[in-house]
N, C-alpha and C positions, 0 to 999 in steps of 0.2 A: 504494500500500500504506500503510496507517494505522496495522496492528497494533505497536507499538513492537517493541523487539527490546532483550532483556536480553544484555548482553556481560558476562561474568565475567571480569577481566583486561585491562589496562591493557598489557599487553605490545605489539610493534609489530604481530601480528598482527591483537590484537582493537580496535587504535587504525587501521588501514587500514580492517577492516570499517567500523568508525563514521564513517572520513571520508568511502568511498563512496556511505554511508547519507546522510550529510548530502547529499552532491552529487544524491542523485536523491530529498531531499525525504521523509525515512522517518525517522521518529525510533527514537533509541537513548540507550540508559544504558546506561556502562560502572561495573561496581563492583570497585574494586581495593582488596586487602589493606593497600597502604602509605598509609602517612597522607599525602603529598604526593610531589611528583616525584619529590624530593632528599630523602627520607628516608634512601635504600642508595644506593652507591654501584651504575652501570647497565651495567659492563662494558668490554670493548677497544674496538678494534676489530672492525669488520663491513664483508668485502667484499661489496658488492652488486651481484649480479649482471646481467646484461644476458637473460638466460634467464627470471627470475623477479621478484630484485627491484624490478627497473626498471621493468619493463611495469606490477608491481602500485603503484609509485605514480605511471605515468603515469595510471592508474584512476584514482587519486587527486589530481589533478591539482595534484600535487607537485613535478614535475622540476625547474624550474627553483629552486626552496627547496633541494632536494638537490643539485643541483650547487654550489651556495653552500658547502655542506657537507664535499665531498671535497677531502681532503688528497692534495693534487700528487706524486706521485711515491711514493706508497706499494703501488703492484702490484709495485714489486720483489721478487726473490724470491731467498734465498739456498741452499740446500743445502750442511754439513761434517760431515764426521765429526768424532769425537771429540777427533782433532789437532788440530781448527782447518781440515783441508784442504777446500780447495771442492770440490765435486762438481760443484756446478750453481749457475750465479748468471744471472738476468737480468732487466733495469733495465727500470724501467715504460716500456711502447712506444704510452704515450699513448692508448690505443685506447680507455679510458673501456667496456671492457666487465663489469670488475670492480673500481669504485674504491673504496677504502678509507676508512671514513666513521667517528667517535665514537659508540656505541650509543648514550648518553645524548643526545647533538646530536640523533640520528636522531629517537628518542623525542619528546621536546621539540620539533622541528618539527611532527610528526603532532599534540601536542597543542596546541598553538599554533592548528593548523588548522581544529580544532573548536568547535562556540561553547562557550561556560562555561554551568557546570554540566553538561555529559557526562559528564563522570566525576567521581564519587562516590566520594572518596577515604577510607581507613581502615572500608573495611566487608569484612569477613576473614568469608569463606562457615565457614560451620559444619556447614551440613547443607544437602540440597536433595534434594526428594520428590516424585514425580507425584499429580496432581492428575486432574481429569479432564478429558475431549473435549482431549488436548495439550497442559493448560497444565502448568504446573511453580510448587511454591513455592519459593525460597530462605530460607534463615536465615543471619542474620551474626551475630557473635561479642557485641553488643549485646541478643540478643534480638529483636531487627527484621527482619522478613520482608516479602517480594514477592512478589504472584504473578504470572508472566509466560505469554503463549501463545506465543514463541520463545525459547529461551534457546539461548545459544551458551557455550560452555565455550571460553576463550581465556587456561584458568589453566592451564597449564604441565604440569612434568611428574608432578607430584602432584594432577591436578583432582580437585576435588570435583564437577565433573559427569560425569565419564567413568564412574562408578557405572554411570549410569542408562542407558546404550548399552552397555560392555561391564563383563565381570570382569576385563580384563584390566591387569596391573601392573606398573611397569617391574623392570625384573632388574637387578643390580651387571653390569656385562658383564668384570668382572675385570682394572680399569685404571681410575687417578685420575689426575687435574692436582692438582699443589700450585703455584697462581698466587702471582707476587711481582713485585714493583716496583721500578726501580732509577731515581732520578729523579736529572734535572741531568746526566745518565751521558756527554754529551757531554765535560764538563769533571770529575768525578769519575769516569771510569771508562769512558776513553777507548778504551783494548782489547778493552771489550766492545761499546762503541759500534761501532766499527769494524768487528767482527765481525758485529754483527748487518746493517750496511748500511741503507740506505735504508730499506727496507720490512718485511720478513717474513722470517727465519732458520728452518731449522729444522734441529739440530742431532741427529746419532743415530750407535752404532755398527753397521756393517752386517756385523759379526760377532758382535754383544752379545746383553744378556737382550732386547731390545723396550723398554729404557728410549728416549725422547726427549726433546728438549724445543724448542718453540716460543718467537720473542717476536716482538712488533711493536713497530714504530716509532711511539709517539702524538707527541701535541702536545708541546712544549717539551721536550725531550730527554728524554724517559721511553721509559723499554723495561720495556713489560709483556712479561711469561713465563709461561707453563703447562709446568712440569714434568711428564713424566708418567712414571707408575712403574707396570707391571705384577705390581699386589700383590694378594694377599685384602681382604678390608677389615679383618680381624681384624689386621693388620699396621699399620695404621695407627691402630688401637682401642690400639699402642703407644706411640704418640709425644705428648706435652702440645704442644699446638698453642699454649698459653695462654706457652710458654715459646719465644718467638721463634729464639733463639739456637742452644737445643738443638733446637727442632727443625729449622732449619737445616739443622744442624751434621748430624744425622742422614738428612735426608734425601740430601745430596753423600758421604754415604758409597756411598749408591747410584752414584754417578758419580764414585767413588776411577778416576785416571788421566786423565782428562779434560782436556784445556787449561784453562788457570785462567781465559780470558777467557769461558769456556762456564760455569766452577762459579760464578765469580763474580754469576752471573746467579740463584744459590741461596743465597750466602752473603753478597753485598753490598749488600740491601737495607736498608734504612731500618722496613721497614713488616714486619708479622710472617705469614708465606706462610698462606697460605688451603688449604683441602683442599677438592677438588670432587670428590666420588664420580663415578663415569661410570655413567648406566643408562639403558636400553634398553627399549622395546617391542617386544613381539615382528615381528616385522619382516611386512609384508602382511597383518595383522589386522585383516580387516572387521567392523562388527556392521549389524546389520537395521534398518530406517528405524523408526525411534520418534517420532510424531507429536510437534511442535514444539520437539526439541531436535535438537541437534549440534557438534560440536567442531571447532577448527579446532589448528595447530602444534605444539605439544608434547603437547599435551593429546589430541589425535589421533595423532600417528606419531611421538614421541619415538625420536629415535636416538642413537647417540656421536656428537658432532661430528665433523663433514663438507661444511664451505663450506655447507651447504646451508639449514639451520637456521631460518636469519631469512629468508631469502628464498622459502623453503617458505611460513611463516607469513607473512607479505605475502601472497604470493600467494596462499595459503587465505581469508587477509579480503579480495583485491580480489573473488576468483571468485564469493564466496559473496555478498557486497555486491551485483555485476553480478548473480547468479540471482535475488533477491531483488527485484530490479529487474527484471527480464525478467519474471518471474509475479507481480505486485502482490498479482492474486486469488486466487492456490493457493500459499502457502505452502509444501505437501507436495511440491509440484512443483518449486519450487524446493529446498529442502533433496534430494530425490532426485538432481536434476540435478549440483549440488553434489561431492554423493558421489559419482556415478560415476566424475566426474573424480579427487578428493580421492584414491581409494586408489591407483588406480594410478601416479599424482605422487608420493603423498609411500615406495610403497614400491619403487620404479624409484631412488631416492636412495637408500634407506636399505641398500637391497642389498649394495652394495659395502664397506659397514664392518662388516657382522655381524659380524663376528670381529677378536680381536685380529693387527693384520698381523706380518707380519715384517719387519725392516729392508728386503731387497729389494723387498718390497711399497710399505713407505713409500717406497723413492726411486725406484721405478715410479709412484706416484701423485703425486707432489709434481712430479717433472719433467714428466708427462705433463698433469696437471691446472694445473701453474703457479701453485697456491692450495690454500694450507693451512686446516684448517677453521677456523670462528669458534670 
């Protein structure tokens, strides 16, 4: 296959696609919004799965770079309620079927693995239109356009290509993360440390509103946290996010009676908490084969997080990488093939978090699953 392939998105999904492209000899360009790597910062933790993400960078012929990568003893997993009391704890049992790896690390290998010039950094889509016989043009925020005969949408969960296959858009699903950072926490803020353990906490009342909150254990005693609050969004259109302290202060009012070594995880940071809306695709949302485009990971089946996430998207760029490879000569054959797999993968995942759970729910899914989402 000779025809290139435009990737929109730098993310790990649309950086798998490109490295299987490379491996079987197909050229690609990746064009990503950010001006380099390490423009934004790239996230927690990511457990990667044995189900998905692994196979998709054994495609990639990755493994052994990634195991380089995982941090030793981070599949532990804690379960407490509000006291502090454990519910459910147990210690990584080594099985490397879910190892706990840095998003950024992850990133960074995938693009290490590519030759230079793949990715064509700070070109921010502005618009993108069919063309004719399948191709597609793009526009970036420069004025500079491309026309391509495959384009892949691997821009998240606001694509600009997702227009052009469906109307569909994601929804608030009625629940945010307020992420925060407690770094050094080992020796400032030791009872949090302690609480969180080894690897992964997640703390919740299983009589309460549905508030929770998550953290992981990263590199050098940092415990990141995702707070989560089942609000409107107009509720949080009340708090100055710009005012660290207060909003804080405001958010652990949600969590008045809590263990301090749990609030502390809201109130003791350094760094000023972040608001992540949570929205959702409608859940099983096919659209019709549209001659040389397609989407892959958020950009396709956005869900609330649910472990599943990153390893979805791997897996959507290794499959779609291998289809494109199996039909060099029929494109369309490949993209079909693609999809038939594509929907029922990514909506057999997304199923189970439609809804906001209930405490019971989360400590059925946390004990049963043993992994908390990314």
């Amino acid at each position: 296959m000779h025809t290139p392939v435009t990737i929109i998105g730098a993310g790990l999904g649309g950086l798998v696609l490109a490295r299987v492209l490379h491996l079987h000899g197909i050229p690609a360009t990746v064009y990503e919004a950010d001006s380099s790597p390490t423009s934004r910062p790239q996230g927690g933790m990511l457990d990667i799965h044995d189900r998905n993400g692994q196979p998709a960078l054994q495609a990639a012929g990755l493994m052994d770079e990634f195991r380089g990568l995982i941090l030793e003893g981070r599949q532990a997993i804690r379960l407490l309620d509000r006291n502090g009391t454990v519910l459910f704890d147990k210690a990584d049992d080594g099985t490397g079927t879910s190892p706990e790896v840095q998003r950024g690390e992850l990133r960074q290998m995938l693009l290490d693995a590519l030759p230079d010039g793949t990715v064509r950094w700070g070109h921010r889509v502005t618009g993108v239109r069919a063309l004719t016989e399948g191709r597609h043009e793009v526009t970036f925020a420069d004025g500079a356009t491309v026309a391509t005969s495959l384009l892949v949408g691997a821009d998240g969960a606001w694509s600009r290509v997702r227009p052009l296959l469906s109307d569909a858009t994601p929804a608030y699903v009625g629940r945010s993360f307020v992420e925060t950072y407690l770094h050094d926490a080992d020796s400032r803020h030791p009872a949090t440390a302690k609480a969180v353990g080894d690897g992964t906490l997640v703390a919740l009342d299983p009589d309460g509103n549905g508030n929770w909150l998550v953290a992981h254990r990263e590199k050098g005693g940092t415990l990141h946290a995702y707070i989560t609050l089942v609000k409107p969004q107009d509720w949080f259109a009340t708090i100055d996010f710009t005012d660290a302290a207060a909003a804080a202060a405001r958010i652990a009012e949600e969590y008045d009676g809590w263990a301090p070594e749990l609030t502390a995880l809201i109130t003791a940071g350094r760094t000023a908490p972040v608001l992540r809306p949570l929205h959702a695709l409608p859940v099983g949302r096919r659209w019709e084969r549209v001659p040389g485009v397609t989407l892959l990971g958020d950009a396709a089946h956005l869900s609330t997080p649910n472990g599943e996430g990153a390893g979805l998207a791997m897996e959507d760029g290794a499959a779609l990488g291998k289809a494109l490879a199996a039909h060099p000569d029929d494109i369309e054959a490949a993209l079909a093939e693609y999809e038939r797999e594509l929907f029922p993968r990514s909506a057999a995942a997304a199923v189970a978090v439609a809804h906001n759970p209930t405490p019971q729910e989360l400590i059925n899914f946390f004990t049963v699953q043993e992994r908390p989402g990314d």
